[in-house]
Backbone atoms as SQL, in Angstrom:
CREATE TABLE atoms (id INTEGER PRIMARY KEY, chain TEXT, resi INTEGER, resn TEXT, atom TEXT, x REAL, y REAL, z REAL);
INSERT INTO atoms VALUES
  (1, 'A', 1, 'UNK', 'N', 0.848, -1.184, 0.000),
  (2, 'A', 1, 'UNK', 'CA', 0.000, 0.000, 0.000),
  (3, 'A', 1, 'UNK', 'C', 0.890, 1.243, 0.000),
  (4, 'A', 2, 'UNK', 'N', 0.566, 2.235, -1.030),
  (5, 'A', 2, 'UNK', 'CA', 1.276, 3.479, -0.959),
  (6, 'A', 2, 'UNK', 'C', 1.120, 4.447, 0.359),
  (7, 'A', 3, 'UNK', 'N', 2.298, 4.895, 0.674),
  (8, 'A', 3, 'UNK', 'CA', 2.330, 5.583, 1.853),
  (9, 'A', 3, 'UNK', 'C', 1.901, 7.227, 1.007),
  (10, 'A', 4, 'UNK', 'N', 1.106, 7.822, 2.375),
  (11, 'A', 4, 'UNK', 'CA', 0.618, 8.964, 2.535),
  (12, 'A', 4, 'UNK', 'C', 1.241, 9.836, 1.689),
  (13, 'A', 5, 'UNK', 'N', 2.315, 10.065, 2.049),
  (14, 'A', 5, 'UNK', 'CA', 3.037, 11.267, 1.598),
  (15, 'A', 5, 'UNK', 'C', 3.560, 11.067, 0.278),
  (16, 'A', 6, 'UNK', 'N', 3.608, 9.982, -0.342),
  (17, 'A', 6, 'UNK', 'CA', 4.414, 9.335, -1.944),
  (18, 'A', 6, 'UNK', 'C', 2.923, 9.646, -2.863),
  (19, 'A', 7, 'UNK', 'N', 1.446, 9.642, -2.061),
  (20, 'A', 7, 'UNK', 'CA', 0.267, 10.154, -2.619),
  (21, 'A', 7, 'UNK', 'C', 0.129, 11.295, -2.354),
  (22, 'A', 8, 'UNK', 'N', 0.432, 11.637, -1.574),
  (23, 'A', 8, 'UNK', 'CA', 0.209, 13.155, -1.957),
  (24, 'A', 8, 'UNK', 'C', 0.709, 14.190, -2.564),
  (25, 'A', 9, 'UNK', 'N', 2.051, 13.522, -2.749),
  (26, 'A', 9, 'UNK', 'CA', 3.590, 14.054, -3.568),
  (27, 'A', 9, 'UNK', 'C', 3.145, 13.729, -4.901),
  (28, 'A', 10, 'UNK', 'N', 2.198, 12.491, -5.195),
  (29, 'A', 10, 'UNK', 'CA', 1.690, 12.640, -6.530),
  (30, 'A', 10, 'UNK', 'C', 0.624, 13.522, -6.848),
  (31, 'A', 11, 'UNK', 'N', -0.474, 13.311, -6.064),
  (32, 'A', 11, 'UNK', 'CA', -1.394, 14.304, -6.563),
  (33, 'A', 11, 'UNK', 'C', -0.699, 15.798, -6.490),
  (34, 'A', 12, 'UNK', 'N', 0.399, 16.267, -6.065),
  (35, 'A', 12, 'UNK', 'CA', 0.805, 18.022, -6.012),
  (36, 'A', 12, 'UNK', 'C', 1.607, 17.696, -7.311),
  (37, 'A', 13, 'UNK', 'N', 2.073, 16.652, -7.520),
  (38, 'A', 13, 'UNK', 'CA', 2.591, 17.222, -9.438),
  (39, 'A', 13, 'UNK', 'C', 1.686, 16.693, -10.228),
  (40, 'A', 14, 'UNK', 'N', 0.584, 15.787, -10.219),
  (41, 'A', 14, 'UNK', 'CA', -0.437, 16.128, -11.140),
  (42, 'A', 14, 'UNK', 'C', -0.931, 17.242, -11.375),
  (43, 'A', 15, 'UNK', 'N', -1.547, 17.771, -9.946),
  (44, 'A', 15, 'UNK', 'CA', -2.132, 19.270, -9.977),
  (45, 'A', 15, 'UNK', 'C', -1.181, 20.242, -10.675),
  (46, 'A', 16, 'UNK', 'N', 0.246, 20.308, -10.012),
  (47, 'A', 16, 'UNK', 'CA', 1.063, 21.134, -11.166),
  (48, 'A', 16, 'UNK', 'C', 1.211, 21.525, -12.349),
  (49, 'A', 17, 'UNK', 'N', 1.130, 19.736, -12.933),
  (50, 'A', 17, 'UNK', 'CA', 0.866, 19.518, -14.253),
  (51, 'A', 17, 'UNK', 'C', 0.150, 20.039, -14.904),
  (52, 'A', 18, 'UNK', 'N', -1.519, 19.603, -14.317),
  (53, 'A', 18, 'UNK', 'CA', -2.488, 20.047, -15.114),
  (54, 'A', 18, 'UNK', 'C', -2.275, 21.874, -15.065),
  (55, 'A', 19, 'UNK', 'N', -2.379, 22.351, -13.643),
  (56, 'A', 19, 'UNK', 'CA', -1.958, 24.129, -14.081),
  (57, 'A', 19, 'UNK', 'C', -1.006, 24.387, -15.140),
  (58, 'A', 20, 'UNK', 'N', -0.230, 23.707, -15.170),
  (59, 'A', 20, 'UNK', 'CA', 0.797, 24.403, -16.057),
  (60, 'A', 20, 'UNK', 'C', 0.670, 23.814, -17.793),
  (61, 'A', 21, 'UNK', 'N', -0.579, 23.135, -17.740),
  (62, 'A', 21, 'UNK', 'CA', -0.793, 22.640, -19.142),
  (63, 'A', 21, 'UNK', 'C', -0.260, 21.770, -19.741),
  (64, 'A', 22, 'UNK', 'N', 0.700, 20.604, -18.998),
  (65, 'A', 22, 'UNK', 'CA', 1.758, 19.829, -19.736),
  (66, 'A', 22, 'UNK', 'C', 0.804, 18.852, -19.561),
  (67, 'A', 23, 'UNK', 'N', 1.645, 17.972, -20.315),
  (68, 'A', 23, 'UNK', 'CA', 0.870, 16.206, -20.947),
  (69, 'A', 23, 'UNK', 'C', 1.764, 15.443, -19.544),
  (70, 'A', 24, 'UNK', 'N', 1.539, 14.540, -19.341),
  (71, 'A', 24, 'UNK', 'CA', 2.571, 13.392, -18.739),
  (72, 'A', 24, 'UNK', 'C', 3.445, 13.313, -19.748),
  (73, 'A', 25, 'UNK', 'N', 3.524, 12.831, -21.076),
  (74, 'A', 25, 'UNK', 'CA', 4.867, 12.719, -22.129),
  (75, 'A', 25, 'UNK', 'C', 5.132, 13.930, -22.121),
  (76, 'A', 26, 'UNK', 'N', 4.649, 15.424, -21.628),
  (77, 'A', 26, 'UNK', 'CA', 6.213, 16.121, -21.529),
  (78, 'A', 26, 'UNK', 'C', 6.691, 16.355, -20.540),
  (79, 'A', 27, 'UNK', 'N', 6.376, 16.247, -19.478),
  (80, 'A', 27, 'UNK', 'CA', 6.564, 15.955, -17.988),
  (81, 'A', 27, 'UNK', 'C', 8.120, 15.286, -18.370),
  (82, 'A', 28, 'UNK', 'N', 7.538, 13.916, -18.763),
  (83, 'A', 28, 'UNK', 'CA', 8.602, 12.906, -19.016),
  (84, 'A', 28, 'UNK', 'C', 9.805, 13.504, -19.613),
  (85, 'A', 29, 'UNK', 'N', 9.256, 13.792, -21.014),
  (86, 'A', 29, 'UNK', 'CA', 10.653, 14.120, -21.515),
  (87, 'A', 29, 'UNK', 'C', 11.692, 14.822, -21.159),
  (88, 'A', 30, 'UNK', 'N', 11.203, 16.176, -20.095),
  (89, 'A', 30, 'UNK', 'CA', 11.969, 17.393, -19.573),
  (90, 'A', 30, 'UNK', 'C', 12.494, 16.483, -18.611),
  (91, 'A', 31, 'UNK', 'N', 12.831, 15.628, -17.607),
  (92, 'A', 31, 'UNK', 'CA', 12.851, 14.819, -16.683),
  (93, 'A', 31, 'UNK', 'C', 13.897, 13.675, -17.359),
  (94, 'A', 32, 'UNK', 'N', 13.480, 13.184, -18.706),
  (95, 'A', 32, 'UNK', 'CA', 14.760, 11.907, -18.972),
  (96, 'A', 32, 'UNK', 'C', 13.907, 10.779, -18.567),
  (97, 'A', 33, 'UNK', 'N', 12.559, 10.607, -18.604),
  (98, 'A', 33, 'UNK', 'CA', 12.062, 9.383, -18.095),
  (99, 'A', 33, 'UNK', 'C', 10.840, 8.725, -19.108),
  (100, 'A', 34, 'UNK', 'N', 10.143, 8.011, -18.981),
  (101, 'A', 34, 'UNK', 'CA', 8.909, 7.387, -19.513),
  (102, 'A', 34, 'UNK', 'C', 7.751, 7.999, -19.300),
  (103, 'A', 35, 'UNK', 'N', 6.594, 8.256, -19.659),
  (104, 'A', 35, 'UNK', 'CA', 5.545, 8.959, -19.130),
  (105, 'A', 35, 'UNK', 'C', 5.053, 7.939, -18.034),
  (106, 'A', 36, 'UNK', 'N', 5.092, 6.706, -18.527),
  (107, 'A', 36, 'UNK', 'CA', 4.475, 5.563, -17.444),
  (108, 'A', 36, 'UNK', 'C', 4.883, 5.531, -16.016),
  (109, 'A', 37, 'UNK', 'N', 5.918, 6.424, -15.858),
  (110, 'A', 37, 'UNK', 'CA', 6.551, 6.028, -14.856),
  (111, 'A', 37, 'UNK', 'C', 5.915, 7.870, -13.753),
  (112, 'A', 38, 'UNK', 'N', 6.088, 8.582, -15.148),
  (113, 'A', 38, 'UNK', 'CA', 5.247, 9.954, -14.478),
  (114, 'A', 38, 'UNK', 'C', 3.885, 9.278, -13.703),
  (115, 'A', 39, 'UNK', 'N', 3.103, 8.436, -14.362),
  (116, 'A', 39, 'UNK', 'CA', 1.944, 8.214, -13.888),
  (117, 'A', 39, 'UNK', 'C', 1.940, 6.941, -12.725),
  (118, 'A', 40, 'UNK', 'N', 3.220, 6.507, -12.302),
  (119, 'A', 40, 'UNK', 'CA', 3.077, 6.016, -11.533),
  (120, 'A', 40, 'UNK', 'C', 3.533, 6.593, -9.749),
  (121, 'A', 41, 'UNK', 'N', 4.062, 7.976, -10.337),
  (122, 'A', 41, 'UNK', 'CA', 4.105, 8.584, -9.223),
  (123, 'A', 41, 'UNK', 'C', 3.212, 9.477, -9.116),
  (124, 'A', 42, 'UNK', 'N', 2.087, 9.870, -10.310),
  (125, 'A', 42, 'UNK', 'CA', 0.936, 10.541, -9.940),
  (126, 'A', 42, 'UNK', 'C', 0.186, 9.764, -8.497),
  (127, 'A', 43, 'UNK', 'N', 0.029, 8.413, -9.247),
  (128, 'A', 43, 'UNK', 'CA', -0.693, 7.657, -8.373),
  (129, 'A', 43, 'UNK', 'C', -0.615, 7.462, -7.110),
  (130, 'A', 44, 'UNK', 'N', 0.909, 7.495, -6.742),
  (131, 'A', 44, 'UNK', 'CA', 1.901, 7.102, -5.523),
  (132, 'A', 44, 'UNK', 'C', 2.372, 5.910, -5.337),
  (133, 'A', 45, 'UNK', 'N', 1.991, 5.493, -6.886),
  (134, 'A', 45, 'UNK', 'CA', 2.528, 3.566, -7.123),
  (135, 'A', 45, 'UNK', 'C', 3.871, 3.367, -6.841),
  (136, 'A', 46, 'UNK', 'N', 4.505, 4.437, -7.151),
  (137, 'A', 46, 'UNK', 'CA', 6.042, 4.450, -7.057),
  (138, 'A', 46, 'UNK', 'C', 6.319, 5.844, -6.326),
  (139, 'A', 47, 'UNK', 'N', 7.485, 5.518, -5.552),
  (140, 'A', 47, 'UNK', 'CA', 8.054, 6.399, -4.822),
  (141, 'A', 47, 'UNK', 'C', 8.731, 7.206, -5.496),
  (142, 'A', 48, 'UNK', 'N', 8.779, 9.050, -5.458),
  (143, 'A', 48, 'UNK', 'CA', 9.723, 9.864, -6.082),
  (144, 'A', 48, 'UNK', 'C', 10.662, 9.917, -5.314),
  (145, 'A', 49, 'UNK', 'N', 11.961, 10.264, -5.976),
  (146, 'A', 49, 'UNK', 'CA', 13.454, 10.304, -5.196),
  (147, 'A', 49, 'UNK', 'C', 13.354, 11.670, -5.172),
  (148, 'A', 50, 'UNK', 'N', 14.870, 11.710, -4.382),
  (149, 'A', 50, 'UNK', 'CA', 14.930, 13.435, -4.021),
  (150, 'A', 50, 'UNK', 'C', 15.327, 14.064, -5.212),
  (151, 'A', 51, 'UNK', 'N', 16.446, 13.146, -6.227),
  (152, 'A', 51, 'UNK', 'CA', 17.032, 13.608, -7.514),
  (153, 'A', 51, 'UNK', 'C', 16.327, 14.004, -8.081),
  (154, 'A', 52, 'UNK', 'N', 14.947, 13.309, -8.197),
  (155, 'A', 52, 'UNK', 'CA', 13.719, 12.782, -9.206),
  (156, 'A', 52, 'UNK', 'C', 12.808, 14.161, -9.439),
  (157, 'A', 53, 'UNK', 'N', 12.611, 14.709, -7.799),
  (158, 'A', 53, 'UNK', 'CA', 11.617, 15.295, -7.235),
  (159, 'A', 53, 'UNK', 'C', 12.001, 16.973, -7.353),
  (160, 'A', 54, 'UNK', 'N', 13.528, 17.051, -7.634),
  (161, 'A', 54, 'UNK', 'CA', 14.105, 18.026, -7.816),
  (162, 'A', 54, 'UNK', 'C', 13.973, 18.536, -9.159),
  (163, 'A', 55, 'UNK', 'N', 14.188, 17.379, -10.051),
  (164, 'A', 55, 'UNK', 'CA', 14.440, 17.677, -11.605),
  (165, 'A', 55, 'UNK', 'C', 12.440, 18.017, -11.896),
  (166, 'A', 56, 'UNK', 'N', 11.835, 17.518, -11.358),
  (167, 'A', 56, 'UNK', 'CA', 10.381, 17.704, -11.700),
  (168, 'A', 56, 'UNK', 'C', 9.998, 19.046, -10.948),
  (169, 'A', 57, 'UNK', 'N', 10.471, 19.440, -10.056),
  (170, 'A', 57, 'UNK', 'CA', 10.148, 20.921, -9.563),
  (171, 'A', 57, 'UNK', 'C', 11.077, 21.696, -10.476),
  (172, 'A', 58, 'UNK', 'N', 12.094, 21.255, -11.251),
  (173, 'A', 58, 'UNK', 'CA', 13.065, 22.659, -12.199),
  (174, 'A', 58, 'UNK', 'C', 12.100, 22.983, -13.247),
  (175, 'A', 59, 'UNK', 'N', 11.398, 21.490, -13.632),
  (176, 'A', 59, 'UNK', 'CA', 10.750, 21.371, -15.181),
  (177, 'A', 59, 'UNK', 'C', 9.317, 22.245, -14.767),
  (178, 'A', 60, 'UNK', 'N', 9.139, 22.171, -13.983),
  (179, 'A', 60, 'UNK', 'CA', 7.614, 22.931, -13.597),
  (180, 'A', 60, 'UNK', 'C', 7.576, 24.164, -13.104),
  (181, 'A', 61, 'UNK', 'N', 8.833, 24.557, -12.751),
  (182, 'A', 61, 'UNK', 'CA', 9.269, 25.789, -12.242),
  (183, 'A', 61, 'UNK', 'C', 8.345, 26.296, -10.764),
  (184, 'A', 62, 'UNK', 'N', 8.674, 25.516, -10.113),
  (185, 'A', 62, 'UNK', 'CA', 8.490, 25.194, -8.905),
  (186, 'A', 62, 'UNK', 'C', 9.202, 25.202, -7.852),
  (187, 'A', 63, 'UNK', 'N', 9.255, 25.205, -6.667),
  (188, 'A', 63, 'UNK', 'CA', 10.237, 25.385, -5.284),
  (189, 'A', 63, 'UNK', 'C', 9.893, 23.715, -5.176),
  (190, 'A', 64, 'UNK', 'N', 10.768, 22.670, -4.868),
  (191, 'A', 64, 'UNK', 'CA', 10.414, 21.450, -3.988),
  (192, 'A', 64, 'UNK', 'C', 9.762, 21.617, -3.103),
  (193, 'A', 65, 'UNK', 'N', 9.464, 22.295, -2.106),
  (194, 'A', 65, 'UNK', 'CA', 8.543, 22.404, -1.157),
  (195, 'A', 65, 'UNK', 'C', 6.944, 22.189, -1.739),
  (196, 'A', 66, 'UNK', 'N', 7.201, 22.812, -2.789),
  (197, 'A', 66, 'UNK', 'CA', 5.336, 22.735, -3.117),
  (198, 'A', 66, 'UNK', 'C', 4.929, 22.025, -3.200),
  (199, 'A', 67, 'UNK', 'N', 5.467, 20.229, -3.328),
  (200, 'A', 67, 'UNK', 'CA', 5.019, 19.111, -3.364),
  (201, 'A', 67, 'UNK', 'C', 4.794, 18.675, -2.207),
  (202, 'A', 68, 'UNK', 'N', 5.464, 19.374, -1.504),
  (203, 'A', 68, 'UNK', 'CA', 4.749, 18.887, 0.365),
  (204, 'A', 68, 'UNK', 'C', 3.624, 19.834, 1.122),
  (205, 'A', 69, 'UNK', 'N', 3.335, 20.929, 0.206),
  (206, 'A', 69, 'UNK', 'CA', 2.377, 22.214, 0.909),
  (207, 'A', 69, 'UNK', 'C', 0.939, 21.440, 1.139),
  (208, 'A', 70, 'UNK', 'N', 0.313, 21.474, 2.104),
  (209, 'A', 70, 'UNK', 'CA', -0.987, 20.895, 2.738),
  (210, 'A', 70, 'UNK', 'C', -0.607, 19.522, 2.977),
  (211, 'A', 71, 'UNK', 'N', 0.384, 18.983, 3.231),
  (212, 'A', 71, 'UNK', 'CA', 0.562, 17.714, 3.677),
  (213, 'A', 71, 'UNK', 'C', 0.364, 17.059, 5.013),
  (214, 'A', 72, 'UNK', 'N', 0.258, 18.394, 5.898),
  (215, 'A', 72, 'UNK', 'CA', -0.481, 18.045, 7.250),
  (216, 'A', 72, 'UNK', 'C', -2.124, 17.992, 7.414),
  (217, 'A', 73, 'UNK', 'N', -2.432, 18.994, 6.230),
  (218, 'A', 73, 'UNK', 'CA', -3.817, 18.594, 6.385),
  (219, 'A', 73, 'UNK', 'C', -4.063, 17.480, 5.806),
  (220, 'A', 74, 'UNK', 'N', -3.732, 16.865, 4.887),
  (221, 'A', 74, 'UNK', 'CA', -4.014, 15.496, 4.171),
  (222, 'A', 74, 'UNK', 'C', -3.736, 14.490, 4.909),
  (223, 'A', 75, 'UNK', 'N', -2.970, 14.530, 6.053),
  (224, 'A', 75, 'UNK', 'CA', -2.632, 13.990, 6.982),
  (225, 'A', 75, 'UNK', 'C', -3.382, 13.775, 8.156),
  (226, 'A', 76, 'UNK', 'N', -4.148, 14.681, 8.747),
  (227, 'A', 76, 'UNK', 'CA', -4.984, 15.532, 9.398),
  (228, 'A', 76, 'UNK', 'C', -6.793, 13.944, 8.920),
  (229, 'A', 77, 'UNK', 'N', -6.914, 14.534, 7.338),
  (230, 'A', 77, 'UNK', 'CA', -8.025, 13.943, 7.098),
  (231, 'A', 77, 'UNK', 'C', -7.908, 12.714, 6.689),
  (232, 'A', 78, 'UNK', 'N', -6.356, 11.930, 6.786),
  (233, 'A', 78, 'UNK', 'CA', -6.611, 10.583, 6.721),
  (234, 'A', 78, 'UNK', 'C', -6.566, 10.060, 7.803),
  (235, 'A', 79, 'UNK', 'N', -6.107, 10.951, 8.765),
  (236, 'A', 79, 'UNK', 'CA', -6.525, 10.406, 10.140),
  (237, 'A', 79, 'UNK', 'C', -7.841, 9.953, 10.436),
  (238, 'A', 80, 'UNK', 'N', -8.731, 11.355, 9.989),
  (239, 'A', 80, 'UNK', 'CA', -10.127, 11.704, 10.849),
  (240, 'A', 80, 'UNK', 'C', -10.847, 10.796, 9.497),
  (241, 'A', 81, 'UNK', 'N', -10.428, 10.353, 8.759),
  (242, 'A', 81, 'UNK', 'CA', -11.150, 9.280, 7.592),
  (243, 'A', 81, 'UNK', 'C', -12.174, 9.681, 7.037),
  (244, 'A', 82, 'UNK', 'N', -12.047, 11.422, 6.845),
  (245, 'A', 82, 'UNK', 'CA', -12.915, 11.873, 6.132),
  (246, 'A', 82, 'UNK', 'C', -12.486, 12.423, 4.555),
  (247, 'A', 83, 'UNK', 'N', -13.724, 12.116, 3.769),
  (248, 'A', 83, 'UNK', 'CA', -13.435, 11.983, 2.642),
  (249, 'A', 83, 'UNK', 'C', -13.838, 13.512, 2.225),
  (250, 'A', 84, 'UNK', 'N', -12.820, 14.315, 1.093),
  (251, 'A', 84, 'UNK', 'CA', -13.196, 15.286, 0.652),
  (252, 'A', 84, 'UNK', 'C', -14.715, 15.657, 0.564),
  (253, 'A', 85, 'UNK', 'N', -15.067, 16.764, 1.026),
  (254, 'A', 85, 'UNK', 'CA', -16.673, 16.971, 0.876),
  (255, 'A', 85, 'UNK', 'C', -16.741, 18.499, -0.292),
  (256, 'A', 86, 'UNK', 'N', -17.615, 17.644, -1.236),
  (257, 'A', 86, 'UNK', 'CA', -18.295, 18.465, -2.284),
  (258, 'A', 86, 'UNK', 'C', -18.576, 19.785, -2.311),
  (259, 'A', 87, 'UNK', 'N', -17.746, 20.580, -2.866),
  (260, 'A', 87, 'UNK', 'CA', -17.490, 22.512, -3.067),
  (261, 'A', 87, 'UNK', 'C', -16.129, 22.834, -1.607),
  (262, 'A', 88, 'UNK', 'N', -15.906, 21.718, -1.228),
  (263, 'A', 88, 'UNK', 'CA', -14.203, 21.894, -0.418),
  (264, 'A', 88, 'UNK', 'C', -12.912, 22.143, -1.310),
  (265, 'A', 89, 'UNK', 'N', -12.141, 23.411, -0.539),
  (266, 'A', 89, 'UNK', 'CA', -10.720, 23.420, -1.813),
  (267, 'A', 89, 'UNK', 'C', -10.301, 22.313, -2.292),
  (268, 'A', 90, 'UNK', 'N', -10.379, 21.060, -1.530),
  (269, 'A', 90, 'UNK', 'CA', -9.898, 19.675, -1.279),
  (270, 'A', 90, 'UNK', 'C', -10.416, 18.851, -2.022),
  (271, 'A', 91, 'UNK', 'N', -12.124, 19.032, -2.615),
  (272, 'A', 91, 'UNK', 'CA', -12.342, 18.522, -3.684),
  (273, 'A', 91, 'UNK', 'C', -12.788, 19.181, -4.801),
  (274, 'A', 92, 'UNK', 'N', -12.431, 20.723, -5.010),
  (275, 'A', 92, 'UNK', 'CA', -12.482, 21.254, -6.127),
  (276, 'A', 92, 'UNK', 'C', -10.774, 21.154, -7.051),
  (277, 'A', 93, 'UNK', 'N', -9.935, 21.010, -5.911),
  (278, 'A', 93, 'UNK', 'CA', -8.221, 21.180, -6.494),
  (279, 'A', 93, 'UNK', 'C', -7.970, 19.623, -6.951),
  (280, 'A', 94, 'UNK', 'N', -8.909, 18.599, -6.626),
  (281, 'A', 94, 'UNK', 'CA', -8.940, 17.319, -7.364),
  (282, 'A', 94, 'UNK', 'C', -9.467, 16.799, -8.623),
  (283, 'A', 95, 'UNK', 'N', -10.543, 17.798, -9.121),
  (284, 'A', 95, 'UNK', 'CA', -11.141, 17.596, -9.558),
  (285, 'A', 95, 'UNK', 'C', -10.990, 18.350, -11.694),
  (286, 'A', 96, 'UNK', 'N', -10.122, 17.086, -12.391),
  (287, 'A', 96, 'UNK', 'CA', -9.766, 17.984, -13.715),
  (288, 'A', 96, 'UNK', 'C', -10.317, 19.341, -14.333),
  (289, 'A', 97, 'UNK', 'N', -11.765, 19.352, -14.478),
  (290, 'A', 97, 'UNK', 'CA', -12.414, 20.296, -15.028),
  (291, 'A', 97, 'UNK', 'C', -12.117, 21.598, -14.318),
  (292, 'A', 98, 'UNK', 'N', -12.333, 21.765, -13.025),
  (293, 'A', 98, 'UNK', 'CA', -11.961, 22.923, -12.081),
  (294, 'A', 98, 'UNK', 'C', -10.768, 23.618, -12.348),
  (295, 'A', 99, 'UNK', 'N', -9.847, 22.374, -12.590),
  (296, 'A', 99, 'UNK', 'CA', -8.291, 22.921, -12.832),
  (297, 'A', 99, 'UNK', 'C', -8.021, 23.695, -14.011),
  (298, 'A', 100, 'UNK', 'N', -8.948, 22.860, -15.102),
  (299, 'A', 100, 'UNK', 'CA', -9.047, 23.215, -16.544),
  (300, 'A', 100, 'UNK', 'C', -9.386, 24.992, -16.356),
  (301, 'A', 101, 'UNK', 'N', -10.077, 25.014, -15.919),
  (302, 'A', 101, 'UNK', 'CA', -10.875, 26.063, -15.609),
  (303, 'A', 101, 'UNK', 'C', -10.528, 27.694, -15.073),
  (304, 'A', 102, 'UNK', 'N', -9.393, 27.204, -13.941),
  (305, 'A', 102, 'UNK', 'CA', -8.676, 27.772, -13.538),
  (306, 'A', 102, 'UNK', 'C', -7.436, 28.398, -14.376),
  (307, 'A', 103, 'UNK', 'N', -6.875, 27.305, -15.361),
  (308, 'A', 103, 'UNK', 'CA', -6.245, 27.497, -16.414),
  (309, 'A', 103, 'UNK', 'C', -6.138, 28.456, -17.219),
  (310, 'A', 104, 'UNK', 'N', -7.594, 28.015, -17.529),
  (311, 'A', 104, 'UNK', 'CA', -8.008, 28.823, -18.445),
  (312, 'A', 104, 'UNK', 'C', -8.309, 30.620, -17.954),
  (313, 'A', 105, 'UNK', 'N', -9.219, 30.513, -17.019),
  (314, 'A', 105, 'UNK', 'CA', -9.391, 31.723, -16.696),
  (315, 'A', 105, 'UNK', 'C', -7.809, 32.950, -16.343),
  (316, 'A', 106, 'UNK', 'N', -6.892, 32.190, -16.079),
  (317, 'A', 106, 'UNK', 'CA', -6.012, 32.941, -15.961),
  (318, 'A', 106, 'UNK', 'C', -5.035, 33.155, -17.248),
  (319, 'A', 107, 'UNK', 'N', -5.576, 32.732, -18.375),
  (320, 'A', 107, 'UNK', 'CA', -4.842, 32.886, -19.599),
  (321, 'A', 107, 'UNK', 'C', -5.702, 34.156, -20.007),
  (322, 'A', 108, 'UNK', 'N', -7.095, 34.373, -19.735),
  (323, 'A', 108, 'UNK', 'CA', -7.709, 35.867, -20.344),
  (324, 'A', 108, 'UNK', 'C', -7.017, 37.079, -19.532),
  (325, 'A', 109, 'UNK', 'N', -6.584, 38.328, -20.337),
  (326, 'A', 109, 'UNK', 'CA', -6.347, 39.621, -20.044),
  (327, 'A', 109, 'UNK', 'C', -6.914, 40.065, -18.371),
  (328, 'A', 110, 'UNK', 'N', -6.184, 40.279, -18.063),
  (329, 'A', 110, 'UNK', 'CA', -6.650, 40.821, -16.665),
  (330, 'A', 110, 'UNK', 'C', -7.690, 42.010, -16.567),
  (331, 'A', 111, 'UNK', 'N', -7.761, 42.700, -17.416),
  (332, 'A', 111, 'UNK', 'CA', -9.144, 43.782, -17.429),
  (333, 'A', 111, 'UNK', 'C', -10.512, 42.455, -17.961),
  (334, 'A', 112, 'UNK', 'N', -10.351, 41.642, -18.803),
  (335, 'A', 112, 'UNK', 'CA', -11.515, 40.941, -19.281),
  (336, 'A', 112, 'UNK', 'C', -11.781, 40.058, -17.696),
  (337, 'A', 113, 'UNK', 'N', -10.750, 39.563, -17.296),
  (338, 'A', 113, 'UNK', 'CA', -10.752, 38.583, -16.261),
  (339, 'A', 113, 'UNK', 'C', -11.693, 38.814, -14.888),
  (340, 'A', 114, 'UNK', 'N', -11.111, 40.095, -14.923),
  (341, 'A', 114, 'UNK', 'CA', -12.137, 40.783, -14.171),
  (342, 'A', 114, 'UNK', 'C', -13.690, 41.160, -13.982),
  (343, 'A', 115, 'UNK', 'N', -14.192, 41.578, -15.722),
  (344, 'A', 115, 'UNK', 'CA', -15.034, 41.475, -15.325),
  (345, 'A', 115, 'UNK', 'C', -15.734, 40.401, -15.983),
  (346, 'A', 116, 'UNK', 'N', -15.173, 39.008, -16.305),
  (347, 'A', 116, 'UNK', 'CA', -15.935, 37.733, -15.813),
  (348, 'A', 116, 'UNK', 'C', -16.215, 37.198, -14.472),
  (349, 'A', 117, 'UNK', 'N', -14.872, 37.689, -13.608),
  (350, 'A', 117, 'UNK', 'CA', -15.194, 37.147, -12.366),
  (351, 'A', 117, 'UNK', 'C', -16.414, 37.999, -11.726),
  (352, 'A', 118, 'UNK', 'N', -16.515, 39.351, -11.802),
  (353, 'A', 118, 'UNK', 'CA', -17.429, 39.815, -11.372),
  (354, 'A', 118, 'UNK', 'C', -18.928, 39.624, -11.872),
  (355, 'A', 119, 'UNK', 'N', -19.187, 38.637, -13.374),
  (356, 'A', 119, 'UNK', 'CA', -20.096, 37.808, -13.630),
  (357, 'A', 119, 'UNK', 'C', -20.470, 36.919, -12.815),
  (358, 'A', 120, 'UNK', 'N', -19.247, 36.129, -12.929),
  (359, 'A', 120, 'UNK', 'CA', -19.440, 34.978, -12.207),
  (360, 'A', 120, 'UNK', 'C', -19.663, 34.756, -10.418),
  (361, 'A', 121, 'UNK', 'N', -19.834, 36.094, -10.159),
  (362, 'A', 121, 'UNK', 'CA', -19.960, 36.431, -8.059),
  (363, 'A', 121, 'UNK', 'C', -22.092, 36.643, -8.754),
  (364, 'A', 122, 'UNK', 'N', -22.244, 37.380, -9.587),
  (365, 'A', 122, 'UNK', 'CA', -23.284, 37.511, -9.920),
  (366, 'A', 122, 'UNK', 'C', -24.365, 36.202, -9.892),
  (367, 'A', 123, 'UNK', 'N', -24.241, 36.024, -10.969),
  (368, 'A', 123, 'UNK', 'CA', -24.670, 34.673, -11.518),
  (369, 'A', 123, 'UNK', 'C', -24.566, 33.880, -10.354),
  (370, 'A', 124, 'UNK', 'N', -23.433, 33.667, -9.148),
  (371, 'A', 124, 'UNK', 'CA', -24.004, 32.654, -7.990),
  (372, 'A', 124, 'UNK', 'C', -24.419, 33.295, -7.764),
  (373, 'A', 125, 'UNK', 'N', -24.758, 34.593, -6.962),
  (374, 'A', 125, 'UNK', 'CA', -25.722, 35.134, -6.332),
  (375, 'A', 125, 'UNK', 'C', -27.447, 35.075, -6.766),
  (376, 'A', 126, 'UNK', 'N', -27.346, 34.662, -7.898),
  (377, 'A', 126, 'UNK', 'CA', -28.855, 34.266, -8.006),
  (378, 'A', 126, 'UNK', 'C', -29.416, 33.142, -7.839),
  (379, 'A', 127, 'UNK', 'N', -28.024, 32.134, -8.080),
  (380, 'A', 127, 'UNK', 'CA', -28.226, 31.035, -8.293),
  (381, 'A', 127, 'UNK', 'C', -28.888, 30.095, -7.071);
């Protein structure tokens, strides 16, 4: 069984990933590795090394630390054996489309960005 922290070290460079728009095959390639093997540390099937974990925070342009940021709370809720609950940062930052989303919204102009978001405070407010 994968230990805690080798899963959660995967899901923070999936999430990376997906923000930053890369595939797993280019993950891989910037790295020197297989994509299969990217996806087996998404999973936490396989353990990342420190070498490993370093060269994947250069390629993502990242601090190493960020693969450990909220690791006490994930820690925290596998204690208390509660499962992400529905509109939580915890299961919106899991969830592809959200990320997509996020992506995206931060690729539009910051004057447009704006006032979508101020649509979008709208629009829940009726909702």
């Amino acid at each position: 069984m994968p230990h805690l922290v080798d899963i959660h070290v995967g899901k923070r460079i999936r999430h990376r990933r997906w923000l930053a728009g890369m595939t797993q095959q280019q993950l891989a390639e910037s790295v020197g590795i297989k994509f299969q093997q990217i996806q087996k540390y998404e999973t936490g099937a396989n353990r990342v090394s420190a070498s490993r974990l370093w060269d994947i925070a250069a390629a993502m342009d990242v601090n190493v630390a960020f693969f450990f940021e909220g690791m006490e709370a994930a820690q925290n809720a596998a204690e208390d054996a509660a499962p992400a609950v529905k509109g939580s940062p915890a299961y919106i930052l899991g969830d592809k489309e959200a990320l997509d989303l996020v992506r995206s919204y931060y690729a539009i102009p910051e004057n447009q960005r704006r006032r979508l978001f101020d649509l979008a405070r709208v629009l829940s407010d009726v909702a």
